[in-house]
N, C-alpha and C positions, 0 to 999 in steps of 0.2 A: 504494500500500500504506500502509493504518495501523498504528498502536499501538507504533509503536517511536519510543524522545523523540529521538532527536538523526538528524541526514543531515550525509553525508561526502563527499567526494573523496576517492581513495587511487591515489598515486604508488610504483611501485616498482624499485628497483635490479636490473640485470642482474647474473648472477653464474654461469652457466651450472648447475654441478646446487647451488650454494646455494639456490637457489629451492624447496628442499625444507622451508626453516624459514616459508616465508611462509603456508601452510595456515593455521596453529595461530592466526598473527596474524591472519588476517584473519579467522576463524571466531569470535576474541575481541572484534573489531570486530562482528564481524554480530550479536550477542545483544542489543546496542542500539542501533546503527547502522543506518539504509538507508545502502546505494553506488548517489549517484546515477553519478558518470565516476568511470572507473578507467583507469589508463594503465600503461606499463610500457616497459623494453626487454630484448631478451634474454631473460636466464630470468624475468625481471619483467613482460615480457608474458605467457609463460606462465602465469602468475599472477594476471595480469589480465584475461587472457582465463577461466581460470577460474573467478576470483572472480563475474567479469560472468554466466554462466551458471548459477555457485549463484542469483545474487540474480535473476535471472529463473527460474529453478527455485523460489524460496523464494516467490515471487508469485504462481508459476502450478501451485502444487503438484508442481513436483518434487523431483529429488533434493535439490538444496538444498544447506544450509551441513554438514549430515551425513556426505553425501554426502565434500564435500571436506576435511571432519574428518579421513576415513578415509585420505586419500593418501599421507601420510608413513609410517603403518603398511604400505600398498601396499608403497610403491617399500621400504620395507627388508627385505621377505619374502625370504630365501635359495633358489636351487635347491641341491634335493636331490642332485644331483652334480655341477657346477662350482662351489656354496656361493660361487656372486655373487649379490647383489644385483637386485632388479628393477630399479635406477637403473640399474646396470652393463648388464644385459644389451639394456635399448631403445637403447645406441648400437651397433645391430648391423652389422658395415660389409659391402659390398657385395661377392661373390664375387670382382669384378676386383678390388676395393680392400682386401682382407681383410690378405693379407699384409703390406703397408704399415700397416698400421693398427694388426696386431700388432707388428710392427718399435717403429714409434709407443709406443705403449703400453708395450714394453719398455723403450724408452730412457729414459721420463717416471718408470720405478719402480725402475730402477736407482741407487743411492749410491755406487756408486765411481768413480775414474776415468778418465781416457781409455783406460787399458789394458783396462781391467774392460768400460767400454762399445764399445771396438774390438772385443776378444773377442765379446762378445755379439751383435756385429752381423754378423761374419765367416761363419759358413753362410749367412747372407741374402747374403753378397756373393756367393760363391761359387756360387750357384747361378744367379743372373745372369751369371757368365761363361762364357764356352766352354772346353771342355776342355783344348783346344789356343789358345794366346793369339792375337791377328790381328794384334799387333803382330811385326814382321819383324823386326827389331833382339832384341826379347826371346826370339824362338824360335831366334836363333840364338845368343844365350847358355844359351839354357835344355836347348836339345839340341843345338845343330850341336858347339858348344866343347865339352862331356862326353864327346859321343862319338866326337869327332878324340882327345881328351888319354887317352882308354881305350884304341881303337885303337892309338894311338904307346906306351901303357905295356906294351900286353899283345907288340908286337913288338920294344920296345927290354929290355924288362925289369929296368929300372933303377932303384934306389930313388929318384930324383930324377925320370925319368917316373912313378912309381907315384903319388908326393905330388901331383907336378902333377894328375892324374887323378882324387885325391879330392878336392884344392881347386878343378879346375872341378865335378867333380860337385855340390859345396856351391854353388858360386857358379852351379848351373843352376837346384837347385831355388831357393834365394834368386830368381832371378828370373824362376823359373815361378811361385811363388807371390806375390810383387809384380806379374807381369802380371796373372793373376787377379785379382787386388784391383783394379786399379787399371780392368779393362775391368768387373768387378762395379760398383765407385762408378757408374761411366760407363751401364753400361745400365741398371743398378735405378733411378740418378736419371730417367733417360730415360721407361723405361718405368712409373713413377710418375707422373711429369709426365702422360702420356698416358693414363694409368688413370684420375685423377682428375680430369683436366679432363672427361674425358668422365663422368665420377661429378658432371659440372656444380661442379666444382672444389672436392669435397670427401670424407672417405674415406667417410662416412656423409651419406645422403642422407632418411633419417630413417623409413622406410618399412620394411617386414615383409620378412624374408628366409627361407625355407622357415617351419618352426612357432614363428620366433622375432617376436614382434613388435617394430618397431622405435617410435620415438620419436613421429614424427607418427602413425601410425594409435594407438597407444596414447591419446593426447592427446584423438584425433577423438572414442573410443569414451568418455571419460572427460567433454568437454564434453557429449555428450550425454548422458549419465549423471547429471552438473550438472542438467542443463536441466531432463531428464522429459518427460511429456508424449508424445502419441504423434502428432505431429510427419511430414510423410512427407516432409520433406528437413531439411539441417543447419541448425543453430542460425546465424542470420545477423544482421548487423546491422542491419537493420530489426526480427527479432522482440526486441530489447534497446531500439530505440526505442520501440515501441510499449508498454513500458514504464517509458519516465524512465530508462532507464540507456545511458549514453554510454560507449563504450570506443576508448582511442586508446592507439596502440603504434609504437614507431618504429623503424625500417630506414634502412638508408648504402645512397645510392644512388653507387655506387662508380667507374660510366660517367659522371656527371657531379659525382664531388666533392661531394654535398651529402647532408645528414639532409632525410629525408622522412616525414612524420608519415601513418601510414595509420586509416582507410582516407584513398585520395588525395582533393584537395579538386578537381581537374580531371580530364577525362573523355580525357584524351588517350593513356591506356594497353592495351592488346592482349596476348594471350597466345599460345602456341602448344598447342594440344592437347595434344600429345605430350610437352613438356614439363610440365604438369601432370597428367601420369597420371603421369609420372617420379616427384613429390613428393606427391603427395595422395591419398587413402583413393580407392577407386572412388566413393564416394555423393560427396563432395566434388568430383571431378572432371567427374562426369556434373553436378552439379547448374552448376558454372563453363560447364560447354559449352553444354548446353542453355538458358540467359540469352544466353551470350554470343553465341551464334547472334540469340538477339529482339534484340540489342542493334547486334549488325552488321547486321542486316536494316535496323535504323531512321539508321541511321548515314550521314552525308552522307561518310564517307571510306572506302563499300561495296566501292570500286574498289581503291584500295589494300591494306585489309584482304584483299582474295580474292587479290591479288596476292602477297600474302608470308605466304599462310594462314594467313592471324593471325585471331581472333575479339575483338572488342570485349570488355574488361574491363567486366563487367555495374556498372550504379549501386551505390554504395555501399552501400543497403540491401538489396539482395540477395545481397552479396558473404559466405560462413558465417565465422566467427568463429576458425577455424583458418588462415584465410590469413592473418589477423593476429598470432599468435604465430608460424606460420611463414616469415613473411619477416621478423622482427626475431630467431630464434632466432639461423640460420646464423650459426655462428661459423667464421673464416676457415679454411679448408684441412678443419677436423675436421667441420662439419657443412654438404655440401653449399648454395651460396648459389640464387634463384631469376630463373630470366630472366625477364623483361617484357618488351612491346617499346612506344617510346614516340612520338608521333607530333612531328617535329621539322622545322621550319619554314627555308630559306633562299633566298636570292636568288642566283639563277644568271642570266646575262643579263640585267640587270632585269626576270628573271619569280620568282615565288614557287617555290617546291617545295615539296613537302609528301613526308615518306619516314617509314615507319617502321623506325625502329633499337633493335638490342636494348639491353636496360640490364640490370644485374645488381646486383642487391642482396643486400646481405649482414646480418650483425648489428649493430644497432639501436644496442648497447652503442658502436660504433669512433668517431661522434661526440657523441653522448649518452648514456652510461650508469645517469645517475640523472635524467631528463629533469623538474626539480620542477617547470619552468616550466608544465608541463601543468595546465589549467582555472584558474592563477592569474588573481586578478580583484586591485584596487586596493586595494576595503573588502570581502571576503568576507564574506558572510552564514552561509556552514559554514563546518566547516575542510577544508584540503585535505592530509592525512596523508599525510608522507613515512614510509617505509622503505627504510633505507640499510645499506651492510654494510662493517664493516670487520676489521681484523686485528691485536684487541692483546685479546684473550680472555685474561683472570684464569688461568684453570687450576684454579679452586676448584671447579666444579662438579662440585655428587654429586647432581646430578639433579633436586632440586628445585625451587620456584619460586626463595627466596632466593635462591640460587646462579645463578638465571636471570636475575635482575634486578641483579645486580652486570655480569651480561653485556650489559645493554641500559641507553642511555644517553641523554637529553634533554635539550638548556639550558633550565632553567626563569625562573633569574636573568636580568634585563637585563643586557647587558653580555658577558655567559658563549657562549663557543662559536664568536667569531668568527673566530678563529687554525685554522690548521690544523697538525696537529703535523711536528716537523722531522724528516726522517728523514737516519742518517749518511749520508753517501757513503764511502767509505774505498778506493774505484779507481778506475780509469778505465770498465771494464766498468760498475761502480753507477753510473756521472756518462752514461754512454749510455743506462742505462735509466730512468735518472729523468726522459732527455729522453723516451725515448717515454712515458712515464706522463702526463708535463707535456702534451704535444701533445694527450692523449687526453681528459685528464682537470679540465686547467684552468678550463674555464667551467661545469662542474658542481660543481669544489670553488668556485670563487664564487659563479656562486648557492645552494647551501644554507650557506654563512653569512652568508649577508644578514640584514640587519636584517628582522626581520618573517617569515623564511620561518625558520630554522634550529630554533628553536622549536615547529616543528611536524615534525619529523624525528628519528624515532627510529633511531639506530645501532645494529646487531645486532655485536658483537662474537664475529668466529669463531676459530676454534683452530688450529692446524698442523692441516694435514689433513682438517679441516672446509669441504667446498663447493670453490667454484672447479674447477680440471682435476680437482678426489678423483673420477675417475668409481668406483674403486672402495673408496669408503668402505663398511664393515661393517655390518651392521644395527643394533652398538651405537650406532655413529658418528651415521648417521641419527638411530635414536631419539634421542639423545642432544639435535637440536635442537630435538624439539619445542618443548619448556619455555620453550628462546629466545625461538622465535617466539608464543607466547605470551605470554612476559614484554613484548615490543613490543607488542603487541594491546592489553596492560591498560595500557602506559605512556601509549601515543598517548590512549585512552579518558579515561583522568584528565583531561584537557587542557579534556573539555566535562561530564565526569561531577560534578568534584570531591571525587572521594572518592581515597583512597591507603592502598592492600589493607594487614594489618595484617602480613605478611612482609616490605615492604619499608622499609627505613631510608633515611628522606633525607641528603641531605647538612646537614652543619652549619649552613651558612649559607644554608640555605632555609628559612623559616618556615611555618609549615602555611598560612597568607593567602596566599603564593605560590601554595601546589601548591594551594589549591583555587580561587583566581581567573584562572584561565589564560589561558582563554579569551576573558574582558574583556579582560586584558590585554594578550592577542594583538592583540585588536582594537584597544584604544588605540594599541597601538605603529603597525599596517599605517595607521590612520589621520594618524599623525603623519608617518610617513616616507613617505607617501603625500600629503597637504599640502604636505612640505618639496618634493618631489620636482617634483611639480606648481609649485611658486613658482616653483622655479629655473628649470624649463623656460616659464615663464609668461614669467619676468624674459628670458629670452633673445629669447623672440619678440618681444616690446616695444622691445627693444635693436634690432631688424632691422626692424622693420615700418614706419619710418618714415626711414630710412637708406639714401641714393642707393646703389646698386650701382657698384663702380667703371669708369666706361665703358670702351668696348672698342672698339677700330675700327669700322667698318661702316657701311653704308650707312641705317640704322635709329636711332631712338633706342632705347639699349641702359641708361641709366640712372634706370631708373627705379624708384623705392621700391617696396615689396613692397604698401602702401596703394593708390600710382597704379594699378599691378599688378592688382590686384584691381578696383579700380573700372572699367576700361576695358578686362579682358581680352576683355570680349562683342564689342569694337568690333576688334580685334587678329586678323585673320584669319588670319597665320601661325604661331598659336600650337595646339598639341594639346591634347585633352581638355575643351572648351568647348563642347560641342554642348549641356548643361544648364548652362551657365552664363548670368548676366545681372550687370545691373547692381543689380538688389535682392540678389540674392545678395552682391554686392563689398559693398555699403551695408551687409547682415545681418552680412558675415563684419567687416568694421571696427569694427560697432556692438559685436559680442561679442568681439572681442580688445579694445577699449577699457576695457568693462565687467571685461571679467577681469581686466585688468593693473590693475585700481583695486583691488582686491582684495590684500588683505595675508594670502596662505597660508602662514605662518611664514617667509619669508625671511629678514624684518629683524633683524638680531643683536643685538635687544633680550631674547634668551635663548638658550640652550642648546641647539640644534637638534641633534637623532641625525642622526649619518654621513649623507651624503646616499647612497641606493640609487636608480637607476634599476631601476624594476619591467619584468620581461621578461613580459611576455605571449603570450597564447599565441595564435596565429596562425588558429586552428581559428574556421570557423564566419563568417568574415569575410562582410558582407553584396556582393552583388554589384554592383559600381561599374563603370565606365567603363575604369577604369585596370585591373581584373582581370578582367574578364567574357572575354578573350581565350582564357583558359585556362579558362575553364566549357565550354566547344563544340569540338569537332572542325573550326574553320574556319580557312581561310588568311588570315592578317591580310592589310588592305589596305596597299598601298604609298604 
């Protein structure tokens, strides 16, 4: 596509329904902007998954950036007789899950306390217990003692049996109604645990329940709506390749402890039918099955798959654009997570096996939430635009832009923005959740202030009640961020436009040469901290490359330089991964670490050098080698 002056990357922050202010931004990107990769997690894939289908809509004559103009207006339409929200009503939970869900939902919107939310919970308990308690101790306080001490009153008739008689009768119902409570806690946790696992561990599994639509089918009908086009299956990601647009979204793979960037780069994943009609539109599900059928047909692990009914997860570019915000949406326990199954490799008797086991994934957000490292490059030739959300919103807003742009925030100075702010602790309760925040949160609040990235990340500042769990924020509430997320659209855009709209007031110690050089600047910096970074790691290899290793027993020579190393690994036959190795290679790789380390990349402290940053890159796209080709194939590594 022609005629628009500037191309982007755009990164976005999970936030579950904040994801409602990211329209406006990225509609205020797209009027000059092409999105070649867009990423996200959480409600930030959402967001990327939809941005990605405006900009192939907007290529291929569809719905377009219009289209997704219109969403925040959508989601804040009221019904006419529960007067919620269209955001409220697509988390519609499941018949078995319902109850729990409202429970949920009551507790989250309750302000008083424990008595207030005991009270409130107590018919839910009570109707998970039985009428009569199954504990034997308590039924015999509850009835045997009342009606021995009534008995003895009514035949002694004595003011001293009578009292006794009404003090057990207090002390039965006291503990008829402590048994009820206590076998209600007992069964509702029970039979919740059981409800929702089988709701695939969550209350809401994001799917249509009688004439309410739920969250993914909404989604499904809405990317295509993006797209346009009369298409006779879903938007997938090959038709966004065949257009220069890359989309990458991230999900916690929960079975083995690690974030997984989708679509997956290895073919070693399987699904179950059944569990994919659970989660996805019928066109979405028919179109996974009927791939995944061509794809286990061709599949050298035909035997296994037919064994544990599983069908091959079809190639990435067939896989629709919906399985990608929905395996990074689920959020833990409220929005149903999605099983896989993945093919897993070990030795038994010194034979191989080969087994597929299931894996479940959840939201995207638990190890990465603001994933900026997505499509970072050294010296970036575009930019790659973050948006980030945070929670110290002015309160000045009356709706305008001004009032938008006091809410949205940029480091445009060097120097500015690399601290993060302190927050009190003042209990023990705050000192446990700052540890979980810390756990969650710590490698993405470092990398976006790093030197060279923070600068390209604009903070959306939200309110009490704005985004996050608000699933039932009002329709002002919603409207209310459009403005936001467009005051971010116009902020990030300055960065390559150079202009700065005539509502907004900079800060004092920004001079208009700043706010309209940005982008150079950006550049200068990534290239400098980018030299510095490269020296030091230059300087390192140079320190080791010619430096005996410290021997070690055995029967072999074991100390030898990383130099020797290289030159005679061809000749080393108990070494792995030299099947393309030689000695011209050892001789190339010597020649070019020699040359390099001659090379003075800023290290020398004959100035000033910015913070050293180690650059994270991004993993995607990796060319296929020796050392990874394992994980490209369905095969059993050799022993």
């Amino acid at each position: 596509m022609t005629g628009l002056p500037f191309d982007c990357d755009l990164v976005l922050k999970g936030g579950i329904t904040s994801g409602v202010v990211y329209p406006t931004a990225i509609v205020e990107l797209a009027r000059d902007h092409r999105f070649h990769n867009i990423g996200g997690a959480s409600a930030g894939a959402i967001a990327a998954v939809a941005a990605a289908a405006a900009e192939y809509g907007r290529q291929t004559g569809g719905g377009g950036f219009d289209e997704l103009n219109a969403i925040p207006g959508e989601l804040a339409q009221e019904d006419a007789t529960s007067h919620q929200t269209l955001l409220q009503r697509l988390f519609v939970a499941q018949p078995e899950t319902r109850e729990y869900f409202d429970l949920f939902w009551q507790q989250k919107k309750l302000d008083g306390g424990l008595f207030t939310r005991a009270k409130a919970v107590l018919p839910t308990l009570l109707r998970h217990s039985p009428i009569v308690p199954k504990f034997k101790v308590a039924n015999l306080f509850a009835f045997g003692l009342p009606l021995a001490a009534i008995v003895w009153a009514v035949l002694a008739r004595s003011p001293g049996t009578i009292a006794f008689a009404v003090l057990a009768v207090l002390v039965g119902v006291v503990t008829y109604l402590v048994a009820r409570v206590v076998e209600g806690v007992i069964n509702m946790v029970r039979n919740a645990q059981q409800a929702v696992a089988a709701n695939m561990h969550g209350l809401v599994n994001g799917r249509s329940v009688g004439d309410q639509m739920g969250l993914t089918d909404w989604l499904h009908e809405r990317i295509e709506r993006l797209a346009g086009g009369d298409r006779q299956s879903p938007l997938t990601y090959g038709d966004l390749k065949e257009h220069g647009i890359g989309l990458v979204t991230l999900t916690t793979n929960l079975s083995q402890s690690a974030s997984e960037t989708f679509p997956f780069s290895d073919e070693t994943w399987a699904f179950r039918p059944d569990d994919i009609r659970k989660l996805f539109p019928k066109p979405v599900a028919d179109h996974l099955e009927r791939l995944g059928q061509v794809a286990t047909e061709k599949s050298s692990r035909r035997t296994e798959l037919n064994a544990a009914e599983l069908l091959k997860l079809p190639r990435a570019e067939d896989i629709p654009v919906l399985v990608g915000a929905r395996i990074s949406l689920s959020f833990p326990v409220l929005i149903s997570a999605v099983p896989l199954w993945r093919l897993t490799f070990f030795q038994r008797e010194n034979n191989w096996i080969a087994e597929y086991r299931q894996v479940w994934l959840s939201d995207g957000g638990i190890c990465s939430n603001m994933p900026v490292h997505l499509f970072d490059h050294p010296l970036p030739s575009r930019p790659t635009y973050g948006i980030n959300l945070g929670s110290a919103a002015t309160g000045d807003g009356d709706g305008g832009m001004a009032a938008a742009h006091r809410n949205v925030w940029r480091p445009i100075q060097a120097g500015v923005g690399d601290g993060s702010p302190i927050v009190d602790i003042t209990s023990t309760g705050g000192l446990l959740g700052a540890v979980l925040t810390t756990m969650q949160t710590w490698s993405d609040n470092l990398a976006t202030k790093a030197l060279g990235v923070r600068d390209r990340i604009c903070t959306i500042q939200l309110a009490k009640g704005e985004g996050g769990m608000n699933l039932d924020m009002d329709s002002a509430t919603i409207t209310g961020l459009i403005p936001k997320g467009r005051a971010a659209g116009e902020n990030l855009g300055w960065m390559v436009r150079g202009d700065i709209p005539e509502h907004v007031d900079l800060p004092p110690h920004i001079g208009p040469a700043e706010a309209t050089t940005q982008w150079t600047r950006h550049r200068w910096t990534r290239l400098r901290s980018t030299a510095l970074g490269a020296g030091k790691y230059v300087e390192a290899v140079k320190g080791g490359w010619t430096k005996p290793a410290v021997p070690q027993h055995g029967p072999m020579q074991n100390d030898l330089t990383y130099a020797q190393l290289a030159g005679s690994a061809d000749t080393l036959s108990y070494l792995p991964y030299v099947s393309k190795w030689s000695a011209a290679a050892g001789a190339d790789l010597t020649a070019g670490i020699g040359a390099l380390t001659a090379v003075d990349l800023g290290v020398a402290e004959k100035f000033d050098p910015p913070p050293y940053r180690r650059l994270t890159l991004s993993t995607r796209g990796e060319p296929e080698t020796e050392l990874n080709k394992r994980t490209q194939r369905d095969e059993l590594p050799t022993s």
